[in-house]
C-alpha positions as CSV (number, residue, x, y, z in Angstrom):
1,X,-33.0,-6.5,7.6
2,X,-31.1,-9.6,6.9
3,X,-27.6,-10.8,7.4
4,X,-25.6,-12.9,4.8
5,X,-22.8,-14.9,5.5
6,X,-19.5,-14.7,3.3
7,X,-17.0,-17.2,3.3
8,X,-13.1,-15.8,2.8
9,X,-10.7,-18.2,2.2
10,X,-7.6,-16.1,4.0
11,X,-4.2,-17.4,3.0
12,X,-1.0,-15.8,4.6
13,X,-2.3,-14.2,7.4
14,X,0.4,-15.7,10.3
15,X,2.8,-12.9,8.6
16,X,3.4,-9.8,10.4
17,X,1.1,-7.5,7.9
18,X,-1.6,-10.7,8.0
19,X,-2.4,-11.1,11.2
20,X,-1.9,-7.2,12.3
21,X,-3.8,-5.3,9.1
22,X,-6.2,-8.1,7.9
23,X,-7.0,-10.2,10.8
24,X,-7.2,-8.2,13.5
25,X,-7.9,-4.9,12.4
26,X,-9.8,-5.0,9.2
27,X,-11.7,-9.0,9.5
28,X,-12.5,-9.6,13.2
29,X,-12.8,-6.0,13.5
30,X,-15.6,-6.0,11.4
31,X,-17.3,-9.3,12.8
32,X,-17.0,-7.6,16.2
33,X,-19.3,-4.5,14.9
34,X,-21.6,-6.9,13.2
35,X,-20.3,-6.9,9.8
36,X,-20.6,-4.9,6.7
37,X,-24.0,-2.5,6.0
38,X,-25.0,-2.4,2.6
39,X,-26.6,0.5,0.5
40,X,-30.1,-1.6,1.5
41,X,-29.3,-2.1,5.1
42,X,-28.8,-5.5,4.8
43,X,-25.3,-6.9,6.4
44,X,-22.6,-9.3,6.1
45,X,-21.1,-11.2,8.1
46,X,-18.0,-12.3,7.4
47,X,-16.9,-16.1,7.9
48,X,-13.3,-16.6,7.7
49,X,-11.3,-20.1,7.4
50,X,-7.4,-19.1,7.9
51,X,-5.2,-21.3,5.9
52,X,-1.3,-21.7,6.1
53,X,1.5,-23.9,6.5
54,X,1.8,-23.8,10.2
55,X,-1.1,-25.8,12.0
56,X,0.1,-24.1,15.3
57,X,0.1,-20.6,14.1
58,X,-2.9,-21.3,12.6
59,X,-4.9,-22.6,15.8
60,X,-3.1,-20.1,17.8
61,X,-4.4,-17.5,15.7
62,X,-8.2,-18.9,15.0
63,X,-8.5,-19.0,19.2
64,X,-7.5,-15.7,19.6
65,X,-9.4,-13.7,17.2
66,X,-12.7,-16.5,17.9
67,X,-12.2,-17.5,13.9
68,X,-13.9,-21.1,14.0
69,X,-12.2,-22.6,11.0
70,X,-8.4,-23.3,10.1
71,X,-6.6,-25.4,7.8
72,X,-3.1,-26.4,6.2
73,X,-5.0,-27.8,2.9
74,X,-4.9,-25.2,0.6
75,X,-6.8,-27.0,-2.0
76,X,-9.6,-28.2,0.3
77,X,-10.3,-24.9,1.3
78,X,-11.0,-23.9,-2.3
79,X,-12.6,-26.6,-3.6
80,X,-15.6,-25.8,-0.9
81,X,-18.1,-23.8,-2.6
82,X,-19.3,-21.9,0.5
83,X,-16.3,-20.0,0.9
84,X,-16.8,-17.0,-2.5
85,X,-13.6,-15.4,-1.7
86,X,-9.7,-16.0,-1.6
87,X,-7.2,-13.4,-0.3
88,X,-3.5,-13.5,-0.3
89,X,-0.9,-11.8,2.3
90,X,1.5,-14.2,1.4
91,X,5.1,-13.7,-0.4
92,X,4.6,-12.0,-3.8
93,X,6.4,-14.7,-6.0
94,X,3.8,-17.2,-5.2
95,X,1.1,-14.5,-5.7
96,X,0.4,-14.9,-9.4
97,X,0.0,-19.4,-8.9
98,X,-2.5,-18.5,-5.7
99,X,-4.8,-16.2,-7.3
100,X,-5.0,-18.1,-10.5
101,X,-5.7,-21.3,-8.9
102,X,-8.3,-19.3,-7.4
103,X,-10.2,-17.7,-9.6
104,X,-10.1,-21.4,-11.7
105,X,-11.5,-22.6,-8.3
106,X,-14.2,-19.9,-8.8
107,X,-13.4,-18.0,-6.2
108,X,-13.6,-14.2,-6.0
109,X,-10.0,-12.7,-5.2
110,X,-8.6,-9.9,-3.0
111,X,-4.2,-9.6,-2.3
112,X,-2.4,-7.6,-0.7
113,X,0.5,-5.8,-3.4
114,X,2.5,-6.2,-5.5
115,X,0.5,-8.8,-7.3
116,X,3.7,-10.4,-8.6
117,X,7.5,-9.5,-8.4
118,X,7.3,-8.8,-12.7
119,X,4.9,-7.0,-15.3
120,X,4.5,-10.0,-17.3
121,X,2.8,-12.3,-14.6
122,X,0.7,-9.1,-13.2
123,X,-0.6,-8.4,-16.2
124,X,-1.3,-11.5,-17.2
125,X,-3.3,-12.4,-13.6
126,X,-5.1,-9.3,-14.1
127,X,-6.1,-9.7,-17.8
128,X,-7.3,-13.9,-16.1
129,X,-9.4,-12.3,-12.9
130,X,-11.2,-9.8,-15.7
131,X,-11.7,-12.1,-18.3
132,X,-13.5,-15.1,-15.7
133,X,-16.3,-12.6,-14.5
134,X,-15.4,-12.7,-11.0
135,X,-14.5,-9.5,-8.9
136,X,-11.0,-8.8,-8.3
137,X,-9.1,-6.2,-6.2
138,X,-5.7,-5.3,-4.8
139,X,-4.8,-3.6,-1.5
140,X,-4.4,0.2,-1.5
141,X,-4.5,1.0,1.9
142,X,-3.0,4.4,2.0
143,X,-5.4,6.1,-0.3
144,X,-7.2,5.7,3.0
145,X,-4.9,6.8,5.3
146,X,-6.4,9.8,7.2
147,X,-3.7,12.2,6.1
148,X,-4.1,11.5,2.5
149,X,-7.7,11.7,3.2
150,X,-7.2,15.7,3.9
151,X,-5.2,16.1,1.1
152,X,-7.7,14.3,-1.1
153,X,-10.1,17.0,0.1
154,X,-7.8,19.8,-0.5
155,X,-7.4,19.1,-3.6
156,X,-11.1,18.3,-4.7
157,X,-11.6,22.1,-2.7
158,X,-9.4,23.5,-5.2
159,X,-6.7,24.3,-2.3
160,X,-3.6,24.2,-4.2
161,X,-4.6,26.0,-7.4
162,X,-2.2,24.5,-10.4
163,X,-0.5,21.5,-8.7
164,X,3.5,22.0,-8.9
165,X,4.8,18.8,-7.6
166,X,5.2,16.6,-4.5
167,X,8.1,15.3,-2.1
168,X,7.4,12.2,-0.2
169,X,9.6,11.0,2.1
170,X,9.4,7.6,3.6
171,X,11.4,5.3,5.6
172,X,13.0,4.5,9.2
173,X,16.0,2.7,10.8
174,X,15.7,-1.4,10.3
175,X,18.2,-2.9,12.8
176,X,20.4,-5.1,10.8
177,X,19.9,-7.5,13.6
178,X,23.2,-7.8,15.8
179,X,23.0,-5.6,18.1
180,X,19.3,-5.2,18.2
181,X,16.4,-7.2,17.3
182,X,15.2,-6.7,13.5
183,X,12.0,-5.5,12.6
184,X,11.1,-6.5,9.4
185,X,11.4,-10.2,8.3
186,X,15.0,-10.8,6.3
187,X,13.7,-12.0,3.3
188,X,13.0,-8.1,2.7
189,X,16.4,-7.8,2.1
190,X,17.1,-10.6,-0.4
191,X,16.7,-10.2,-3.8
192,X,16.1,-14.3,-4.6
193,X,13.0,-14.4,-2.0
194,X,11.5,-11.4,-3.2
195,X,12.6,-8.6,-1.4
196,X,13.8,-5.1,-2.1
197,X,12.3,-1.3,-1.0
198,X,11.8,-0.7,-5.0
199,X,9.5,-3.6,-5.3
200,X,7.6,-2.8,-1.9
201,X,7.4,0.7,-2.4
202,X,6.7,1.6,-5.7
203,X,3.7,-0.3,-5.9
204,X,2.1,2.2,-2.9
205,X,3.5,5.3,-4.9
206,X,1.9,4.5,-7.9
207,X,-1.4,4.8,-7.0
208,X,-0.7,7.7,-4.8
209,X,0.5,9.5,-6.9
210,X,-2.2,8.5,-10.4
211,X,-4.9,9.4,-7.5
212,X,-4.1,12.1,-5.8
213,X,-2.0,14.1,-8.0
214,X,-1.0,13.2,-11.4
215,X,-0.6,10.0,-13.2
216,X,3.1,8.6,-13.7
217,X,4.5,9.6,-17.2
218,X,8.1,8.7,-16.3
219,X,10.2,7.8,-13.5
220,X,14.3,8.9,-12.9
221,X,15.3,6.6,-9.8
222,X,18.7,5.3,-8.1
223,X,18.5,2.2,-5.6
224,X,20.9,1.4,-3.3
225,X,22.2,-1.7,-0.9
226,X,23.7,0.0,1.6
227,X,24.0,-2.4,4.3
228,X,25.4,-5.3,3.1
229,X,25.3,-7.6,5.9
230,X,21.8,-8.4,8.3
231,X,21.5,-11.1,10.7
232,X,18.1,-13.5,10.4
233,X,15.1,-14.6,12.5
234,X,17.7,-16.9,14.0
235,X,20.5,-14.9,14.7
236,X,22.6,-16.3,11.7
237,X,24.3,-13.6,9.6
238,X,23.5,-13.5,6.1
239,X,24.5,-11.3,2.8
240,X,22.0,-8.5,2.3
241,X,21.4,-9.0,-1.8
242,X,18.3,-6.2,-2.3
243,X,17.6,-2.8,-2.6
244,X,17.4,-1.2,0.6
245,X,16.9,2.5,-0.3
246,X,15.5,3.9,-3.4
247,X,15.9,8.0,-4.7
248,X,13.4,8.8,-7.3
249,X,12.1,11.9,-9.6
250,X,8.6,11.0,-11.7
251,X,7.2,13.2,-14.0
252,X,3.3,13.6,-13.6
253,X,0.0,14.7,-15.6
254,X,-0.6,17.7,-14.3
255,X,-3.8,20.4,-15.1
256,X,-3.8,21.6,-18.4
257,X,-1.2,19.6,-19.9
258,X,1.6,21.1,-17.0
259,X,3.6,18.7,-15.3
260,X,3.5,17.7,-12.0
261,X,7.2,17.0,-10.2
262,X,7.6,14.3,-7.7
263,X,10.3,13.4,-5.8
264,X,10.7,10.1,-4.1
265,X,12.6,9.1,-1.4
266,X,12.7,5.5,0.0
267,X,14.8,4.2,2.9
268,X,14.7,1.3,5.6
269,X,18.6,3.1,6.4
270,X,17.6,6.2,7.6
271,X,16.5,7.8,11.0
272,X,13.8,9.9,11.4
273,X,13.4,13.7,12.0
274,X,10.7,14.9,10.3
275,X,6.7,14.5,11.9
276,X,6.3,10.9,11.0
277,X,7.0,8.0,9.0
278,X,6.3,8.6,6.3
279,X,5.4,12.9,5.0
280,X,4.2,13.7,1.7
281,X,4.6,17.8,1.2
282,X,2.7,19.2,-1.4
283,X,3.7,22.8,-3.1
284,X,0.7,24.6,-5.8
285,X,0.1,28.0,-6.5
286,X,-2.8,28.5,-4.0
287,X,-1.5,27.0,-1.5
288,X,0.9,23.9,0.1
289,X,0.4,21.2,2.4
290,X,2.2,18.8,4.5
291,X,0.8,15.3,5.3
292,X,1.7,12.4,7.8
293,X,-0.1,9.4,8.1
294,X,-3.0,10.6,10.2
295,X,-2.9,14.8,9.8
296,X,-2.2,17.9,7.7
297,X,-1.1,21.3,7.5
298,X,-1.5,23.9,5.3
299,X,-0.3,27.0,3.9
300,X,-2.1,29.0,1.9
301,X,-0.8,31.8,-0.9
302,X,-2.2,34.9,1.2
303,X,-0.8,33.1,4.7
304,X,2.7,32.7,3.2
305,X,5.8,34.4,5.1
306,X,8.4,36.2,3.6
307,X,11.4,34.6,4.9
308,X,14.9,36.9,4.3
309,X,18.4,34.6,3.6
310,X,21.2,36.0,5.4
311,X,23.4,32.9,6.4
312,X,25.0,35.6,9.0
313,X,22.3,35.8,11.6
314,X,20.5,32.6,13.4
315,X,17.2,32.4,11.6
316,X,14.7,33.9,14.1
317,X,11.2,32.5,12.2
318,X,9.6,29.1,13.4
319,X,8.7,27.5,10.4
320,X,7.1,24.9,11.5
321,X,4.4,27.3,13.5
322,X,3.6,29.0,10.4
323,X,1.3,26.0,9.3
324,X,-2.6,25.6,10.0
325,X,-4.0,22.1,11.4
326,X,-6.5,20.4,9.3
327,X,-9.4,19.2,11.5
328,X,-10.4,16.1,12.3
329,X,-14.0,16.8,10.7
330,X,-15.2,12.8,11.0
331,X,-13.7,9.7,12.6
332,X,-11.2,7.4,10.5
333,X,-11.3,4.0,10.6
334,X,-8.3,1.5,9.8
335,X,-7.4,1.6,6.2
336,X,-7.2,-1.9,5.6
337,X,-11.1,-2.3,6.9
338,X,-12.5,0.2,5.0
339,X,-11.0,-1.1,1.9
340,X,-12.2,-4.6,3.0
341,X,-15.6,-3.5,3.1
342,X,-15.2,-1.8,-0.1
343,X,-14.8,-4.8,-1.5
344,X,-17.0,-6.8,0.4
345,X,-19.8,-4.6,-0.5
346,X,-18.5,-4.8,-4.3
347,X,-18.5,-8.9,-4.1
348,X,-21.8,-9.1,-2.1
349,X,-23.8,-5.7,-3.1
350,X,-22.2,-5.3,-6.7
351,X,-21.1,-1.6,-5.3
352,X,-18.6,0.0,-8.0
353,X,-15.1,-0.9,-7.1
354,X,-12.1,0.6,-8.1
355,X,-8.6,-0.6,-7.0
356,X,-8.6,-3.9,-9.4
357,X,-5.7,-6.4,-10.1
358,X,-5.0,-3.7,-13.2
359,X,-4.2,-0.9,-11.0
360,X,-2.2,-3.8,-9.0
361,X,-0.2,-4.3,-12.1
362,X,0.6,-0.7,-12.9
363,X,2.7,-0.5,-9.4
364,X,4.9,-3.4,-10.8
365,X,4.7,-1.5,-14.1
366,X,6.4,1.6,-12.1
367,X,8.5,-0.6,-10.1
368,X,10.2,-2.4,-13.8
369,X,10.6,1.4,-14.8
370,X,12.4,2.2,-11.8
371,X,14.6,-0.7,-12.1
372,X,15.2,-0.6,-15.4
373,X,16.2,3.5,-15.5
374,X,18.4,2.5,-11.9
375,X,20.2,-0.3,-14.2
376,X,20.4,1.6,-17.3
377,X,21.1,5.2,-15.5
378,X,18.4,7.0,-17.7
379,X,15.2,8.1,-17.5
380,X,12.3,5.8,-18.7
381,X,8.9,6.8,-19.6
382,X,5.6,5.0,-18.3
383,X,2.6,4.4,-20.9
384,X,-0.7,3.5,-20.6
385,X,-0.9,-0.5,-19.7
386,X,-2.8,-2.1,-22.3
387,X,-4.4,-5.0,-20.4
């Protein structure tokens, strides 16, 4: 069997999600276990060339991960016809200008989401990447998640009967930065460069929730600023302009023509009590389940307590023990790599491939709705996105 280099133009990878989720856990990763099989055993090897605007990051970077090849030239790197594919980590309103350089340059294209910061440029660089031939995708790494991966099972299983909705609840404390160290760059939190939890967020639910449980018909949602004040990477204090929270109701395609409820909730203002991060707890008529980002319980209909409300006595039943592990029935590698050699095998092996620069664009399609219905107090329905 052979093995076939692949040259990857990576741009943006000094930022926090970069270097963490693409670099080191998803590209050297697989370069450390000798690249990606395909369906004929043949592999590929990966051959990155990490590009920026920071030649020390940059070298830093390329010697600790062994990557060979860095540069500050943007164009240069594309205009080298050995390197097939360009990804993007960077900041989303310079998104739509990278990849279409890109795919004029010839190259394949991979990004992280949301594609762009409005419908009308993500549609219009997916409807570019489908018309030039070349393959396209957009990061969905949760569908991989190992949680969601149970639940994807449950449902294919038939586990929850008629689907009756979903509550996910997401978010943590970021420190504002005075009194402790923030955690999350501060451009997240201003509206001019981008930021925003509606913007970031919405783009993940929507192809959670099309996937795994009903695609979006409409959306009901209320954002909110409530800190007004952060401090920066330097310690200077600055007015905090974006959303920072975000409290949403969509209305799904259920079975049968029945809807599907979700509710949303999305916070970097809130602390956590709940099993993780982020928990996504789903109720059917067979049977519910709650998922974190690596496990799930269930509940099924003939398992189900019968709880008795008197607000008189201290409730005596633990909840919480009433639920049943899923397994871990096989191992589950990062979510970012196993997307990356989705795609790799797509690019190299012409394996089908899903999670295109379309599905890209209906997250910023959900995320217009949900500003749109926060500005105009009203719900707002979701179509089909002609591309």
């Amino acid at each position: 069997m052979s093995t076939q280099r692949l040259g990857l133009i990576m741009h943006g990878v000094t930022g926090r999600m970069g270097t963490n989720q693409h670099l080191a856990r998803s590209i050297a990763a697989i370069r450390a276990q000798g690249g990606v099989v395909l369906g004929n055993g043949d592999r590929v090897m990966p051959d990155p060339i990490l590009v920026g605007r920071s030649a020390d990051k940059l070298e830093a970077l390329a010697r600790t991960y062994g990557i060979a090849r860095w540069s500050t030239d943007l164009d240069e790197a594309l205009a080298n016809p050995d390197d097939a594919v360009f990804f993007d980590a960077g900041t989303t309103q310079l998104r739509p200008t990278l990849l279409a350089q890109a795919i004029h340059a010839g190259k394949h294209v991979y990004c992280e989401k949301p594609i762009a910061t409005n419908l009308n440029e993500a549609v219009a660089i997916a409807r570019l990447a489908e018309a030039s031939g070349l393959k396209h995708g957009a990061v969905q790494d949760k569908l991989f998640l190992p949680g969601l991966r149970k639940v994807d099972m449950l449902r294919r299983a038939g586990f929850f009967g008629r689907m009756l909705s979903v509550r996910i609840e997401f978010g943590y404390w970021v420190f504002e930065g005075d009194l402790q160290p923030i955690q999350r760059p501060s451009w997240n939190y201003r509206s001019e460069d981008g930021g925003g939890v509606i913007l970031d967020m919405m783009c993940h639910w929507r192809y959670v929730l099309d996937n795994l449980f009903g695609e979006v018909k409409a959306v009901s949602c209320l954002g909110a600023t409530h800190i007004h004040k952060r401090w920066d990477e330097a310690g200077q204090p600055y007015p905090a302009t974006a959303d920072d929270a975000s409290y949403a109701t969509l209305e799904l395609t259920g079975h049968q023509g029945e809807p599907v409820i979700a509710q949303v909730n999305s916070s970097w203002t809130t602390r956590v009590r709940r099993d993780d991060l982020v928990t996504f707890h789903v109720d059917g008529t067979d049977g519910s389940a709650v998922a974190t980002l690596t496990g799930c319980r269930t509940q099924s209909r003939v398992n189900t307590p019968r709880p008795v409300w008197n607000p008189d006595v201290r409730q005596t039943m633990n909840f919480l023990e009433q639920w049943q592990e899923v397994p871990d029935v096989e191992s589950y590698d990062n979510g970012f790599k196993i997307q990356w050699e989705h795609f790799i095998r797509h690019v190299i092996g012409n394996a089908p491939y899903r999670w295109t620069l379309a599905e890209g664009a209906k997250g910023v399609q959900l995320v217009e709705a949900a500003l749109q219905s926060w500005r105009e107090r009203r719900w707002i329905d979701v179509p089909p996105l002609a591309l």
